[in-house]
C-alpha positions in Angstrom: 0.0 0.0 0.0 1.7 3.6 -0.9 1.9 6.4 0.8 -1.9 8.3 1.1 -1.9 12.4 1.6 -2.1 13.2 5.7 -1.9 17.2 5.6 -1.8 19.5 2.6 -0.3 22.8 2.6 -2.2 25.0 1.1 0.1 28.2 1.0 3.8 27.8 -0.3 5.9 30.3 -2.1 8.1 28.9 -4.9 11.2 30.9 -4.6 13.2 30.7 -7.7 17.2 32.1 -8.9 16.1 33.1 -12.7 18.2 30.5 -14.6 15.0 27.8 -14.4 12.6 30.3 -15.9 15.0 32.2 -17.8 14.7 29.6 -20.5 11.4 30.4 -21.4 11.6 34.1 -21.7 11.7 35.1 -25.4 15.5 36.3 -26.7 14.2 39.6 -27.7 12.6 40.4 -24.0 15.4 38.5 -21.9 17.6 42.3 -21.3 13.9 43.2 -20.0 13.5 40.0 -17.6 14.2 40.8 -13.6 17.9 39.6 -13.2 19.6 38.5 -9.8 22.5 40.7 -8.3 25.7 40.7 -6.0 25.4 42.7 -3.2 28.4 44.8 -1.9 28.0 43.1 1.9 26.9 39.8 0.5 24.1 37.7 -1.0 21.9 38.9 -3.7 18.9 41.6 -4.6 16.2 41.5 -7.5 16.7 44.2 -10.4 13.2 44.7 -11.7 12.7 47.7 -14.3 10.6 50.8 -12.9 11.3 49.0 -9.5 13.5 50.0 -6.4 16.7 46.5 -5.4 14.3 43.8 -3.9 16.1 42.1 -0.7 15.3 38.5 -0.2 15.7 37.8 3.2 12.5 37.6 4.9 11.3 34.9 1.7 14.3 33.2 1.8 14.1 32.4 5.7 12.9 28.8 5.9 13.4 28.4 9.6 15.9 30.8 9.9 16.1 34.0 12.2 14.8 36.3 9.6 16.9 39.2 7.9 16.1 41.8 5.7 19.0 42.4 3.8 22.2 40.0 1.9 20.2 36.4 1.6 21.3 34.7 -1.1 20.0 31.7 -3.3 22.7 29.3 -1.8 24.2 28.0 0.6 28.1 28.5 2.4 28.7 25.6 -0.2 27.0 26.8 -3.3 24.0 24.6 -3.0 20.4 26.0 -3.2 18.9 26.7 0.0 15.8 25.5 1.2 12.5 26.4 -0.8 15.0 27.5 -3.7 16.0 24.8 -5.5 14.3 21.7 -7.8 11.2 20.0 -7.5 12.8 16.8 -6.1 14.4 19.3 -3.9 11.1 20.3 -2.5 9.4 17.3 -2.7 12.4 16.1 -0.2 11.9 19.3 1.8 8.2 18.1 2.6 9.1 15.2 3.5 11.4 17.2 6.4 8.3 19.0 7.6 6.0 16.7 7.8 3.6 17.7 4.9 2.4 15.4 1.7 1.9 18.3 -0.8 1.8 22.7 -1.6 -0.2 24.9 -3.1 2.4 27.2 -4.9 2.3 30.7 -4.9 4.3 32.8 -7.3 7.3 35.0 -5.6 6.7 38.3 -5.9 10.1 39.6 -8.3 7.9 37.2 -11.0 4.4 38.7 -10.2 3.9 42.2 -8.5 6.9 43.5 -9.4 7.4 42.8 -13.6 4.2 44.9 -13.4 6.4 47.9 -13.5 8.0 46.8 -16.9 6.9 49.6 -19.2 6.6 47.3 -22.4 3.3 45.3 -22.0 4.4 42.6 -24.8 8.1 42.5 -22.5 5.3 41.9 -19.4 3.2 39.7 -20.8 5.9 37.7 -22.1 7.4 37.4 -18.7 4.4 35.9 -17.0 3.7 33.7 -20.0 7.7 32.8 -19.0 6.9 31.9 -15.2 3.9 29.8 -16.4 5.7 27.6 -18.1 8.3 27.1 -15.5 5.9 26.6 -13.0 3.6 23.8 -15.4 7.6 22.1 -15.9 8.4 22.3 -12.5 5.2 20.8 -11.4 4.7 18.3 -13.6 7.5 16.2 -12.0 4.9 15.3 -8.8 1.7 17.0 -10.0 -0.3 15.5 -7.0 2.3 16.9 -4.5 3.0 20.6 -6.2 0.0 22.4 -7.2 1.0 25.4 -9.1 -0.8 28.6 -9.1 -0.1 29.8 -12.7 -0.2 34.3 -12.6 -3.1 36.1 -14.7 -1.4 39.8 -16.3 -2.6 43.2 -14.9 -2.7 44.6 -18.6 -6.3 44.5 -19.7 -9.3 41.6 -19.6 -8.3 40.3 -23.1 -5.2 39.1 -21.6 -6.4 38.0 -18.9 -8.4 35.2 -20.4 -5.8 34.7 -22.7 -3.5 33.5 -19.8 -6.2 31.8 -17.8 -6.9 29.3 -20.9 -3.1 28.9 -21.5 -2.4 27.8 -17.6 -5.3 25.3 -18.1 -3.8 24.1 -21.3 -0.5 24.0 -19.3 -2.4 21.4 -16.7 -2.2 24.2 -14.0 -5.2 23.8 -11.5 -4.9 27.0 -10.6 -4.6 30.9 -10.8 -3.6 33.5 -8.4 -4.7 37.2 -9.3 -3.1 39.9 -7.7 -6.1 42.1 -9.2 -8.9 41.8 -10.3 -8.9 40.5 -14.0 -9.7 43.6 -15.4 -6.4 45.0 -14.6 -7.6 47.3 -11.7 -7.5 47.4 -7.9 -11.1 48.0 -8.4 -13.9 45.3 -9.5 -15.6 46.3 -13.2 -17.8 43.4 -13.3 -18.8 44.5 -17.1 -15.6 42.8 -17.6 -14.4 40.5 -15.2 -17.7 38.2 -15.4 -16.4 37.4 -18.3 -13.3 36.3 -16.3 -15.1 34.5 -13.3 -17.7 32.6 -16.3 -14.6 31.2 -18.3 -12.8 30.1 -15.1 -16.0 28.0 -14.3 -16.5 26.8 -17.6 -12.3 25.5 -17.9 -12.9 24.6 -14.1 -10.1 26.6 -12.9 -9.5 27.7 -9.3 -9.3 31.3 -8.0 -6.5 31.8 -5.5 -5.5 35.3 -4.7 -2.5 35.3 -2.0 -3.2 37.5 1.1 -6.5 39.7 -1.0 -7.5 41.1 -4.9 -7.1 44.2 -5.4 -5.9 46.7 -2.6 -6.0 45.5 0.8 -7.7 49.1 1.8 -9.9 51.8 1.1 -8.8 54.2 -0.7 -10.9 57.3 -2.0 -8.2 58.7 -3.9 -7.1 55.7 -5.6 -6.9 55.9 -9.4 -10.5 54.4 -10.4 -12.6 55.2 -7.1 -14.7 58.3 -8.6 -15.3 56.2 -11.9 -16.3 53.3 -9.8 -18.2 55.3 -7.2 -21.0 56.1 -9.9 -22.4 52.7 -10.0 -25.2 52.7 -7.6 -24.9 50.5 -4.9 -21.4 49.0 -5.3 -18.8 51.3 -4.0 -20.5 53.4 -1.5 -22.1 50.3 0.1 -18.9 48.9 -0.5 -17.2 51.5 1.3 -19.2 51.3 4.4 -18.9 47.3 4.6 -15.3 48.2 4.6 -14.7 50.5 7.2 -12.3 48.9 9.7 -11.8 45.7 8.4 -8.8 43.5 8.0 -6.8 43.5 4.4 -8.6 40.9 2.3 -11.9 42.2 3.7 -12.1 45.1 1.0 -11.1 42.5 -2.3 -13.7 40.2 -0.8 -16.5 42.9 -0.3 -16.3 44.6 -3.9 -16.8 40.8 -4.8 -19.8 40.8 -2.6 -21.5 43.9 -3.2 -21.0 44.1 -7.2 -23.4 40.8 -7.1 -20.7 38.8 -8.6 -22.1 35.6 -6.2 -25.5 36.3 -7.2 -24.6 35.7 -11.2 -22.0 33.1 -10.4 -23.6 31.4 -7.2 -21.1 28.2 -7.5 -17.8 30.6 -7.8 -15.5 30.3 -4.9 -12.7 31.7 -4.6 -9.4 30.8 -2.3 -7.5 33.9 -0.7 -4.1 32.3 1.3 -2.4 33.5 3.9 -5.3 35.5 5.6 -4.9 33.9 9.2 -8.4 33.7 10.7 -8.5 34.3 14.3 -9.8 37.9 13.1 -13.1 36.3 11.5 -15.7 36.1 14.4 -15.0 40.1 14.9 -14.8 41.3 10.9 -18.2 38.9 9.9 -20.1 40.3 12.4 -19.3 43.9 11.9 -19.3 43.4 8.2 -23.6 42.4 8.9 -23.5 45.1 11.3 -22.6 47.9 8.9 -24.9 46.1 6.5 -28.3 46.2 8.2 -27.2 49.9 9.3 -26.3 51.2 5.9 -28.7 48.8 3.4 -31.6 51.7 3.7 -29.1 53.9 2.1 -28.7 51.6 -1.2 -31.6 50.2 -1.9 -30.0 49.4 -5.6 -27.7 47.0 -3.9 -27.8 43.9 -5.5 -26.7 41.6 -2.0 -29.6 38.5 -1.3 -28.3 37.3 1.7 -25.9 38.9 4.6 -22.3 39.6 3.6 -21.4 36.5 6.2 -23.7 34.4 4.2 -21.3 35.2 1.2 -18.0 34.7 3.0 -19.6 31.3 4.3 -20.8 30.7 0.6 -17.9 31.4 -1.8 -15.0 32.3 0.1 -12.0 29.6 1.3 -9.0 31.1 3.9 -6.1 29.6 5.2 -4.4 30.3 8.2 -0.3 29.5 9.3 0.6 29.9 13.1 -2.7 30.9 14.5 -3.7 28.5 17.3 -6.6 31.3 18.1 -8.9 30.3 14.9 -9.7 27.1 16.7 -10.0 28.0 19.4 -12.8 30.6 18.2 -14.2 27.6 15.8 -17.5 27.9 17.2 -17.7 31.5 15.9 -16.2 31.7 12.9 -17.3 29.1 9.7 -14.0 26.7 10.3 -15.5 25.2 7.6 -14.3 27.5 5.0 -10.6 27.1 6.2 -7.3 25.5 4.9 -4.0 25.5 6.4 -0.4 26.5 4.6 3.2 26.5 5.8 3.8 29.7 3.9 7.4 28.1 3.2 10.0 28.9 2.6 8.5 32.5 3.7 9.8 34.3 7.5 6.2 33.6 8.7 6.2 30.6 8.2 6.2 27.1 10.1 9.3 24.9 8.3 10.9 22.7 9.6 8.8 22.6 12.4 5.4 22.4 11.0 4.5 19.0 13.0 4.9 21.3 16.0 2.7 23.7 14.9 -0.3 21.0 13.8 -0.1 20.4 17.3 -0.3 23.6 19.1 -3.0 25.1 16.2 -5.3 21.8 16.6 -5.2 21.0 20.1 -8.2 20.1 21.5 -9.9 19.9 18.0 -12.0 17.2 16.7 -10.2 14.6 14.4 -13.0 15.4 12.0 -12.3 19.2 11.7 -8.7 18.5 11.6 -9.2 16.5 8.3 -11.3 18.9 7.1 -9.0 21.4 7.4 -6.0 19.7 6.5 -7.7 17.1 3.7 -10.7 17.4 3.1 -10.6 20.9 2.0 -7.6 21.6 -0.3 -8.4 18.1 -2.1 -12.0 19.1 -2.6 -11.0 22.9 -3.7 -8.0 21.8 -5.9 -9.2 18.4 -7.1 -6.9 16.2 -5.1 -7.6 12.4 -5.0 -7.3 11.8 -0.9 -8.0 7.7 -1.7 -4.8 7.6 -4.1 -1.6 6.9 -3.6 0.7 10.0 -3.8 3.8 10.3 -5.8 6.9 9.2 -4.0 9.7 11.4 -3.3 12.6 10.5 -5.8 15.7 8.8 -3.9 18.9 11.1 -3.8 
C-alpha cells in the first residue's frame, strides 16, 4: 500500500534564482527579464525595471532567524537553500516538515513586481515565461506541487488569454493579484467574463493575502469612476470600514453581485490567518443592516457573512486562536499552509505547529482542514496513492 496524503499545505511560495525560468523568456525580451545581483555586503537583490533592489531575506528564511537584507540563493557551499532549488528538492523538503503536498504561490520579483516593466508585450511575455516554468516544475509530482499559474494586470483580453493557456499548461490553478480587469477595483462589465470562463475551464481562484488593494482608498486611481455605480462602492465602502486586508477584495466581490450571477464561484484567498473572523463577519452584517436603507439598488440577497460562508476559502499558518474561536467563525471554509520557505512561516517545524494550532480539536475538523478541503477545492484524490519522493 503507498503512501496516502495526511496534511496538505495550502500556502507555499516557490522561490526561484532566474536560470530555471530564464529559458522560457523570449531572446528579444530577456535584457527586460528581472535579473539576480551581487550585493556589496553579501548575498543577492532582484533588479526589476521601474522597480526599487528587492532584498530577499524575509522569503528566503525557511526556519531561519529572519533578515532583511544579503540572503542569497545558496548555501556557504554553493547549494540551493531551502524552498529555492528543484522539485525533487522540494518534494524532499516536505518530507522534512512533515507535509504530503503545496499549493504554490508565485514569488513576488515574478508577479507584482514585472508589473512595473513599461513594455506590456516585455510583461506579458514574462508571466507567459513563469507559467511555463511553474507547469515544468510541477509536472514532475503533479499531485504533490500544485502550481498557481499568474493572470497579467494589462487589460481583460489578456487576462483570459493566460487563464486558458495555464489550463492548457495542466495548471489547476490561478492567483490574481487584481482583479482581472487590470484594476484594484472590480468592473464586473468585464471580469464576469473572467469569473464565467474560469467555471467553464474549471479553474481555481486563489489570490495570496487579497485582490485588489488590501484598503480603502478614496483617492485611488479608479474610485470616482467606480463610485457612480449605484450600490457598489458606496455600500462597498461602508462594509469596509475597519476591516482587515482581504476584507475590501472580498467585499467589492460581494456587493457588485458577482455571487448572485456566479452562485457556485469560490474563490481561495491564502495567507489571511483567521482568528480575526468572528469580529470582521459580524461587523461586516452590522454595517450592513445599518447602511442597506441607504442603497436600496444593492444587488446583496443574503448577509455579507452568508457570502464569505458561501464562496470564500481562507487559510491560516501559526494561529492556534482560529480554533479555538471555531464555534464562531465558519471553520468550515478554512485550509491551512506553511507559507514556506517565507519568514512567517512554520518549516521545519510544522509537525509542531499542527499540534499547538489543533489541540483540543475534533479529528473530523482536523481532516477537514487539512484534507478534506484543499483536495476538494484543488481536485486532489485523498484515496490515491501520492507520488513518491525521488531517492537522492
Amino acid at each position: 500500500m503507498g503512501r496516502k496524503y495526511q496534511a496538505i499545505s495550502a500556502d507555499g511560495h516557490l522561490e526561484t534564482p532566474p536560470d530555471a525560468w530564464m529559458k522560457h523568456v523570449p531572446e528579444r525580451y530577456k535584457e527586460r527579464a528581472p535579473r539576480l545581483i551581487p550585493l556589496e555586503d553579501g548575498g543577492e537583490a532582484w533588479l526589476v525595471e521601474g522597480m526599487p533592489l528587492m532584498q530577499n531575506g524575509p522569503n528566503l528564511a525557511a526556519g531561519t532567524p529572519k533578515i532583511y537584507s544579503n540572503a542569497s540563493y545558496w548555501d556557504d557551499k554553493g547549494n540551493p537553500r531551502p524552498g529555492t532549488g528543484t522539485a525533487q528538492q522540494r518534494l524532499a523538503e516536505q518530507d522534512l516538515d512533515g507535509i504530503d503536498a503545496e499549493v504554490l504561490f508565485p514569488p513576488v520579483f515574478a508577479s507584482r513586481f514585472i508589473e512595473s516593466i513599461a513594455d506590456k508585450r516585455a510583461y506579458r511575455a514574462m508571466v507567459r515565461a513563469y507559467n511555463e516554468f511553474l507547469a515544468e516544475y510541477c509536472a514532475v509530482a503533479p499531485d504533490r506541487l500544485i502550481g498557481n499559474g499568474i493572470i497579467p494586470t494589462s487589460g481583460i483580453d489578456d487576462a483570459l488569454a493566460e487563464l486558458k493557456f495555464c489550463k492548457e499548461l495542466g495548471l489547476r490553478s490561478v492567483s490574481p493579484g487584481n482583479f482581472p480587469n487590470g484594476t484594484t477595483y472590480i468592473r464586473p462589465e468585464h471580469d464576469d467574463r473572467f469569473w464565467e470562463l474560469a467555471l467553464e475551464l474549471d479553474m481555481r481562484i486563489s489570490p495570496h493575502a487579497s485582490i485588489g488593494d488590501q484598503a480603502v482608498k478614496d483617492d485611488g486611481p479608479n474610485f470616482v469612476d467606480v463610485a457612480r455605480r449605484p450600490g457598489v462602492a458606496p455600500l462597498d465602502h461602508q462594509l469596509s470600514r475597519y476591516q482587515p486586508g482581504p476584507m475590501w477584495g472580498i467585499n467589492q466581490l460581494i456587493v457588485s453581485g458577482t455571487f448572485n450571477r456566479f452562485p457556485e464561484l469560490k474563490v481561495y484567498i491564502a495567507e489571511t490567518d483567521a482568528g480575526w473572523l468572528p469580529f470582521a463577519l459580524q461587523r461586516l452584517d452590522k454595517h450592513f443592516e445599518d447602511n442597506e436603507h441607504l442603497f436600496p439598488d444593492h444587488q446583496l440577497k443574503m448577509k455579507p457573512s452568508e457570502y464569505v460562508r458561501q464562496n470564500f476559502m481562507l487559510s491560516f499558518i501559526r494561529d492556534p486562536m482560529a480554533m479555538k474561536l471555531r464555534d464562531f467563525l465558519p471553520a468550515e471554509i478554512l485550509m491551512w499552509g506553511t507559507d514556506f520557505p517565507h519568514a512567517a512561516g512554520s518549516f521545519p517545524q510544522s509537525r509542531k505547529w499542527l499540534d499547538i494550532n489543533f489541540e483540543g480539536v475534533p479529528a473530523s475538523l482536523k481532516r477537514q482542514i487539512l484534507l478534506e478541503n484543499p483536495a476538494n477545492y484543488f481536485g486532489l484524490d485523498l484515496d490515491a496513492d501520492i507520488t513518491e519522493t525521488p531517492a537522492g
